[in-house]
C-alpha positions in Angstrom: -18.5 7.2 -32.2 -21.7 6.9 -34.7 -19.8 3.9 -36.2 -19.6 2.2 -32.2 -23.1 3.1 -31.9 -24.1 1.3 -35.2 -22.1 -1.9 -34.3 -23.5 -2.0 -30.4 -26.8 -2.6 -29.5 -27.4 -1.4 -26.5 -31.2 -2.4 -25.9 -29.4 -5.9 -27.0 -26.8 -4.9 -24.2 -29.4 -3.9 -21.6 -31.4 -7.2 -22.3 -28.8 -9.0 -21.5 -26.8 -7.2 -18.5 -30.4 -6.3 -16.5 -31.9 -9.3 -15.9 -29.2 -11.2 -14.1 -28.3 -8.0 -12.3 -31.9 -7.7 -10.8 -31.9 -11.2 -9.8 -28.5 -10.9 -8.4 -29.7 -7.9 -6.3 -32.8 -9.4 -5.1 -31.0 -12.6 -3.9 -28.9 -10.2 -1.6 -31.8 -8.2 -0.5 -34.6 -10.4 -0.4 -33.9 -13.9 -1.0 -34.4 -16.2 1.8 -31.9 -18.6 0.8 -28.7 -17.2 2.5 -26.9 -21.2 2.7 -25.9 -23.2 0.1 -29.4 -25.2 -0.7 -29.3 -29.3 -0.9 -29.6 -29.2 -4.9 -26.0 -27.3 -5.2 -24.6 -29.9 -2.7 -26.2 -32.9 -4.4 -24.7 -31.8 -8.1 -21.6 -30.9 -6.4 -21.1 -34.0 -4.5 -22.4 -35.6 -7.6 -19.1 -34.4 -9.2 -16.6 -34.6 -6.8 -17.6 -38.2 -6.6 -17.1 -39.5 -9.9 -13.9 -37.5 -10.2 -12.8 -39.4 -7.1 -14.5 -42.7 -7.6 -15.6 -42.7 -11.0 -19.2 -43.5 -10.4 -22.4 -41.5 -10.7 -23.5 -42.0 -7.4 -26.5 -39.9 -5.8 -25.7 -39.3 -1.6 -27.5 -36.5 -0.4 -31.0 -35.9 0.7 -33.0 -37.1 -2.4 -31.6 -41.1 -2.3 -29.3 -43.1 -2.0 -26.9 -45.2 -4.8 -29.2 -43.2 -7.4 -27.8 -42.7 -11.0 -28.2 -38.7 -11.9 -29.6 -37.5 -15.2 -26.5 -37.3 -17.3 -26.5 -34.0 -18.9 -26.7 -31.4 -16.2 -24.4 -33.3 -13.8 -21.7 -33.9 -16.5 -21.8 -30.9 -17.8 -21.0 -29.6 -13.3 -19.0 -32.7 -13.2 -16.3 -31.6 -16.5 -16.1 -28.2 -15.4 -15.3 -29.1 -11.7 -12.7 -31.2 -13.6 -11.1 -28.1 -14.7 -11.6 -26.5 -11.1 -14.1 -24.8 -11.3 -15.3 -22.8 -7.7 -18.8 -22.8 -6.6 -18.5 -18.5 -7.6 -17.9 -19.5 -11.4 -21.4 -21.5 -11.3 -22.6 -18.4 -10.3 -20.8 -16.3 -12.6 -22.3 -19.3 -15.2 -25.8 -19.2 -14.0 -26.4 -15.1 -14.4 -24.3 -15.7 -17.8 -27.4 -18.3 -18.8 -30.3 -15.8 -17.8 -28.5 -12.7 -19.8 -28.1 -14.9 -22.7 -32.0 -16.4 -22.1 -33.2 -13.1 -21.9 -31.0 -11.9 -25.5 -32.9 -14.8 -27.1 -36.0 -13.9 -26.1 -35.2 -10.2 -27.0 -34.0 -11.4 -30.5 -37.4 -13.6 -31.0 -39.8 -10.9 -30.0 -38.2 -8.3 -32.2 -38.1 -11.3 -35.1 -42.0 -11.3 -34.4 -42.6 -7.5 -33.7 -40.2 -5.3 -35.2 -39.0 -4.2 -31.6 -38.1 -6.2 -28.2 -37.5 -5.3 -24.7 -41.4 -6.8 -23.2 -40.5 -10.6 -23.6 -37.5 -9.5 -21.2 -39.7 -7.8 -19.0 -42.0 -10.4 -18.4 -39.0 -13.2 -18.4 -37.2 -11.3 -15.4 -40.7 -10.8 -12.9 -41.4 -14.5 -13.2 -37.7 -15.8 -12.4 -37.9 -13.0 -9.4 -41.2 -14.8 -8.5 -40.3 -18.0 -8.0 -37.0 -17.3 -6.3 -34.1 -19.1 -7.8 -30.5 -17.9 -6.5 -27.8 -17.7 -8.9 -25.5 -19.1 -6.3 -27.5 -22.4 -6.1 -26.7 -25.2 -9.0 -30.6 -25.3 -10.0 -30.7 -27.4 -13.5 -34.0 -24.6 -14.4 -30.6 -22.1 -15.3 -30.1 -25.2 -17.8 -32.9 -25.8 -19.4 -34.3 -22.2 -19.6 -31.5 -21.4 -21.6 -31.9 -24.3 -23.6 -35.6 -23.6 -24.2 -35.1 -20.1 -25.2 -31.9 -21.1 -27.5 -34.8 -23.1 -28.9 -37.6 -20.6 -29.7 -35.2 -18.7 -30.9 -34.0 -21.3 -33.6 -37.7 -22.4 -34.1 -38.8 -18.3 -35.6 -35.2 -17.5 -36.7 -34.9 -17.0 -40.7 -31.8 -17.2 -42.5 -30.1 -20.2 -41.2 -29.8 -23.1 -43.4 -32.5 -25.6 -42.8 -30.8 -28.7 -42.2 -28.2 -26.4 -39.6 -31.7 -24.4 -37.8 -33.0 -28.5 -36.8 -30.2 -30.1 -35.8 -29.7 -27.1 -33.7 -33.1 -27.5 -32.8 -32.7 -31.0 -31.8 -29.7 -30.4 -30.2 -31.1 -27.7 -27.3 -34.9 -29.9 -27.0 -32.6 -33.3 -26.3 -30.2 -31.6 -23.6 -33.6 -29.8 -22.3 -35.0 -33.2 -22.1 -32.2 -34.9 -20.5 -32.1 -32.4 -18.0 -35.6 -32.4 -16.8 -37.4 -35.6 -18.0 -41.2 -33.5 -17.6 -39.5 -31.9 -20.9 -40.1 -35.1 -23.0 -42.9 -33.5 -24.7 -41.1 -31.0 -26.1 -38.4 -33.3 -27.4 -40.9 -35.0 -29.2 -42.4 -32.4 -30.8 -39.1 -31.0 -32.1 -38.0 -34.6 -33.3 -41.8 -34.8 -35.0 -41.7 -31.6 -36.6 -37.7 -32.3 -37.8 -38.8 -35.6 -39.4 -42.2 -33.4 -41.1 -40.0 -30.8 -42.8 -36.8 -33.8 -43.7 -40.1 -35.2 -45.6 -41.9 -32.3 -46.9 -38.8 -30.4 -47.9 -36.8 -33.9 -49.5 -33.8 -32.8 -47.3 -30.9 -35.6 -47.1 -31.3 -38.7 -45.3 -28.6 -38.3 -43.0 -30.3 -35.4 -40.8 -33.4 -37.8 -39.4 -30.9 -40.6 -39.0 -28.8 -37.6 -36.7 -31.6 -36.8 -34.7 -33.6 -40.3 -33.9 -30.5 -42.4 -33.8 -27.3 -40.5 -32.4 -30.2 -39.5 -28.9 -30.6 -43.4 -29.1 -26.8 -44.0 -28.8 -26.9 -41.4 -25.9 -29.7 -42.9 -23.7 -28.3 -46.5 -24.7 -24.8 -45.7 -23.1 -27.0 -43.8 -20.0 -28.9 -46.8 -19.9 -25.9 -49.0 -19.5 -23.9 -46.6 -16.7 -26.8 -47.3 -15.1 -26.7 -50.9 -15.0 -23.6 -50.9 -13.9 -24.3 -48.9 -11.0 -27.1 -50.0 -9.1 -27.9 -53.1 -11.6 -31.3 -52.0 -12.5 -31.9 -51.0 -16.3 -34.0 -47.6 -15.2 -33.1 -46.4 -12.0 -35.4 -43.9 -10.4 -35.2 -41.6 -8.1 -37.2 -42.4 -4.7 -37.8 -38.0 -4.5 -39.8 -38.0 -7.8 -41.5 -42.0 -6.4 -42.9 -40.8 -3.7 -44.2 -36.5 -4.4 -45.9 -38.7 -7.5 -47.5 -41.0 -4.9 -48.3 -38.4 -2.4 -50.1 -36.0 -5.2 -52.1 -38.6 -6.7 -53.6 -40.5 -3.3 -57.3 -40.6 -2.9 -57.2 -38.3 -0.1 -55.1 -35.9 -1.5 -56.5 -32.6 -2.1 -54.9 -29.6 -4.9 -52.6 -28.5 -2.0 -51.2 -32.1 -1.6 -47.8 -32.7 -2.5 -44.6 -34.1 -1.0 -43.9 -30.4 -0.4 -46.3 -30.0 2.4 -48.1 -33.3 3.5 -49.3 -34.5 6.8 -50.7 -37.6 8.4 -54.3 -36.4 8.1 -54.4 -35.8 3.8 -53.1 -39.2 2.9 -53.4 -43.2 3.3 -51.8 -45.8 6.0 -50.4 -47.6 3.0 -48.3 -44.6 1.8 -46.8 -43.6 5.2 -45.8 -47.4 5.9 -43.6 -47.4 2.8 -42.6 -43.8 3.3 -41.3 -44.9 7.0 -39.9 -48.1 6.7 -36.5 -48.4 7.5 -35.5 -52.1 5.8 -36.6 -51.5 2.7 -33.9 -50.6 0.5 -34.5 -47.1 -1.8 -35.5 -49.5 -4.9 -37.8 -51.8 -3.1 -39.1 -48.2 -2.0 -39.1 -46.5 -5.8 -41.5 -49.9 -6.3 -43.6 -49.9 -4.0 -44.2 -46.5 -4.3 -45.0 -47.0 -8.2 -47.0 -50.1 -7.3 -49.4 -48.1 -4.9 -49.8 -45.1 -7.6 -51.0 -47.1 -9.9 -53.5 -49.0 -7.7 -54.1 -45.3 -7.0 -54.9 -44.5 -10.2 -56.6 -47.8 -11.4 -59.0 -47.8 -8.3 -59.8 -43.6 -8.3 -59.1 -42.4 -11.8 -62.2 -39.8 -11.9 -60.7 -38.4 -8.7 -56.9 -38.4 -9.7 -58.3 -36.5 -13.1 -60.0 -34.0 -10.9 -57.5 -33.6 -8.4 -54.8 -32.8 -11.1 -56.7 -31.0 -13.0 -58.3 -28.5 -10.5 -54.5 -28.5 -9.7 -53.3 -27.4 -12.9 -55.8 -24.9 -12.9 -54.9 -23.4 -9.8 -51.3 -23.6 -10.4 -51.9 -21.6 -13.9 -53.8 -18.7 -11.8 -52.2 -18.7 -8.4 -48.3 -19.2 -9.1 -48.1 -16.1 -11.9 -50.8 -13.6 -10.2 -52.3 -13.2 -14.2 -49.1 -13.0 -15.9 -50.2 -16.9 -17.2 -53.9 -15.1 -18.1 -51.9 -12.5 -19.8 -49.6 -14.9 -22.0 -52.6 -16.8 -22.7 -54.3 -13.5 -24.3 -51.4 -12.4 -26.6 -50.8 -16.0 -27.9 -54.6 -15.9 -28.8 -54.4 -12.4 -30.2 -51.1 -13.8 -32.1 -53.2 -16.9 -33.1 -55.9 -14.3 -34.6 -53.1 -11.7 -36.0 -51.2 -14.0 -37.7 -51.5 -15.2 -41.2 -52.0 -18.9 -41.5 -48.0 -20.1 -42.0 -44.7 -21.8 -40.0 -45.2 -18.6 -37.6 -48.6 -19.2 -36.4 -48.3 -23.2 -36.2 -45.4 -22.6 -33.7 -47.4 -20.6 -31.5 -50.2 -23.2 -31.3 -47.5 -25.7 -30.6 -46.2 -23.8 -28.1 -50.0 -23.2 -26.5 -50.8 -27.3 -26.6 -46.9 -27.7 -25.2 -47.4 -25.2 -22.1 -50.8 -27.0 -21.9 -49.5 -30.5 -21.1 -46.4 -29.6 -19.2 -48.7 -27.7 -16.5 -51.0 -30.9 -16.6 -47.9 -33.2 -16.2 -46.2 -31.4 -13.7 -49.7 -30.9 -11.9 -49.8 -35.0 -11.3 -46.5 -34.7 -8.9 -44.5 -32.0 -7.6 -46.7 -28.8 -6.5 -43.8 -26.1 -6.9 -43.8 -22.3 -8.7 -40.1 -23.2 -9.8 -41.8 -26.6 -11.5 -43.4 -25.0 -14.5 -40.8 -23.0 -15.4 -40.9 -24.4 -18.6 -43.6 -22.8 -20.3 -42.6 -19.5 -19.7 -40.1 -18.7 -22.4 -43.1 -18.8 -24.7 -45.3 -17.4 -22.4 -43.1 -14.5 -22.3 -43.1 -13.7 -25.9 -47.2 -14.1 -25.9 -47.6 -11.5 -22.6 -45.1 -9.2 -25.6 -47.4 -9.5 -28.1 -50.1 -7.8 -25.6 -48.1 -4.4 -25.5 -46.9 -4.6 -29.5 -50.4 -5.1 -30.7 -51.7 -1.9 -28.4 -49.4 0.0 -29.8 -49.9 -0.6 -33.1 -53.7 -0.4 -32.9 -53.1 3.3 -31.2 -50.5 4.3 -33.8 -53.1 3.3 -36.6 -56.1 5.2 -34.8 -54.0 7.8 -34.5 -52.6 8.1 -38.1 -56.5 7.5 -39.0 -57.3 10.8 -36.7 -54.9 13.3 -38.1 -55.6 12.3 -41.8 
């Protein structure tokens, strides 16, 4: 028995089974998604139609004849290849967020000494912003990507060349999944090309991670050609929320989310209503007027976004963003200048810009998701740094 008990780890265990077990509850009780939402139908008609037709062909709510992002899809479109039923995506999705929430666990205790907080913190914030399991959201994607990530970025003991390709491997899928993750890519190709230097690795590992992406986007690039004969499709559902956010009426609350005829601009509605334009003439159109937008009111389309970031970091995490902001400074102050503390003011700048970005188009909760499996270790590092200041005054009292 004291042999199982050394070869299990149950906190390990308990990180991983409670989270998707507390999300899977409140979805029964609480949720107010009780259908099957339009993302799940998109990705899944996505699928069935290219293993019908054999094209990547968008046909539900968000456009028209639209190529898809190819990770996220493809990866829906080779398992309903093998029949997979809309229950096993479920099954897949509470598999992702145990196995996020074991990363996180594994990072914090890398940090620490002990984990559990990170997980906390991870589960309250995906209860927050509502995501059902049963729904095909790519956010069940990427957050395990990003948290595969962190965990590679403070994990010792893997070889160096393996720890960024690995690296490289989980930022590029992350970024192909959600295109507001491009920052993050960046920095991870960045830093892998800063170590290949600094530590002489061989040549072939920067070649790996700049050129084999290239191959990737370059065989994207040309799907999409052949599908709607443009070289960069996009989608008329991000075209227009950027549009809407950014008009010079537009307010912090303005979004494609919840607009009205009142908070935006003749021009914008006429596009946004006209029947004979096809979706691309629509997608430019739509681009066009943002950037006179932006060219004609750049001082209010700063404020605007701005005062909408801000708002977003308070309003959407009721303090839990104040709180991660803390611990990464306390981190920032508690750490000795090295790798560990360098990561941590990446990951600050990184949250930073992806609230920004995603500030400028779609107002959503479930939108900066992104940030918060670093923000989850930095709201940890509140509780382990109490701790440990009480267990040194204390030691200090009875000596």
């Amino acid at each position: 028995m004291q042999c199982l008990r050394r070869r299990i780890d149950f906190r390990r265990c308990l990180a991983f089974l409670l989270p998707p077990l507390l999300l899977m509850l409140y979805q029964l009780l609480f949720s107010e998604y009780t259908s099957l939402y339009p993302d799940a139908r998109l990705y899944l008609s996505i699928a069935d139609n290219f293993l019908h037709t054999g094209h990547f062909i968008q046909t539900d709510r968000v456009g028209v004849e639209i190529v898809v992002p190819f990770a996220y899809p493809l990866y829906i479109t080779l398992l309903r290849a093998v029949g997979m039923p809309l229950v096993g995506f479920t099954v897949l999705n509470l598999l992702s967020v145990g196995a996020s929430s074991v990363f996180l666990y594994d990072t914090e205790r890398r940090l620490f000494g002990t984990g559990g907080f990170s997980c906390m913190a991870y589960t309250v914030i995906l209860l927050r912003v509502d995501l059902p399991p049963s729904n095909l959201y790519v956010e069940f994607f990427y957050l395990f990507m990003l948290c595969w990530l962190q965990w590679l970025a403070f994990r010792e003991g893997l070889p160096p060349k393996k720890r960024l390709l690995l690296m490289n491997i989980a930022g590029f899928l992350a970024f192909a999944s959600r295109p507001v993750l491009a920052p993050i890519y960046a920095a991870v190709v960045l830093y892998t090309l800063w170590k290949c230097v600094k530590e002489r690795l061989s040549r072939a590992l920067p070649v790996a991670v700049v050129v084999v992406p290239l191959l990737i986007f370059a065989f994207n690039t040309a799907v999409n050609y052949r599908e709607t004969g443009e070289i960069i499709p996009i989608s008329n559902y991000a075209a227009d929320a950027v549009c809407f956010a950014l008009n010079p009426n537009s307010t912090i609350w303005t979004s494609q989310l919840n607009f009205t005829a009142d908070d935006t601009v003749p021009e914008l509605l006429e596009i946004y209503g006209n029947g004979a334009l096809s979706l691309s003439e629509k997608n430019r159109a739509f681009y066009a007027l943002t950037r006179q937008f932006v060219l004609h009111n750049t001082g209010h389309v700063v404020s605007v976004t701005l005062k909408r970031a801000w708002t977003m970091f308070f309003y959407f995490t009721h303090g839990m963003m104040t709180a991660a902001l803390l611990g990464a400074l306390w981190m920032l102050r508690r750490t000795p200048r090295g790798e560990t503390r360098s990561l941590v003011l990446a990951e600050l700048v990184l949250s930073a810009l992806l609230v920004v970005i995603t500030s400028a188009g779609i107002y959503e909760a479930r939108y900066i998701l992104p940030v918060w499996p670093a923000a989850a270790i930095h709201i940890a590092a509140i509780p382990h740094y109490v701790l440990q200041w009480y267990c040194v005054r204390r030691h200090a009292k009875q000596k």
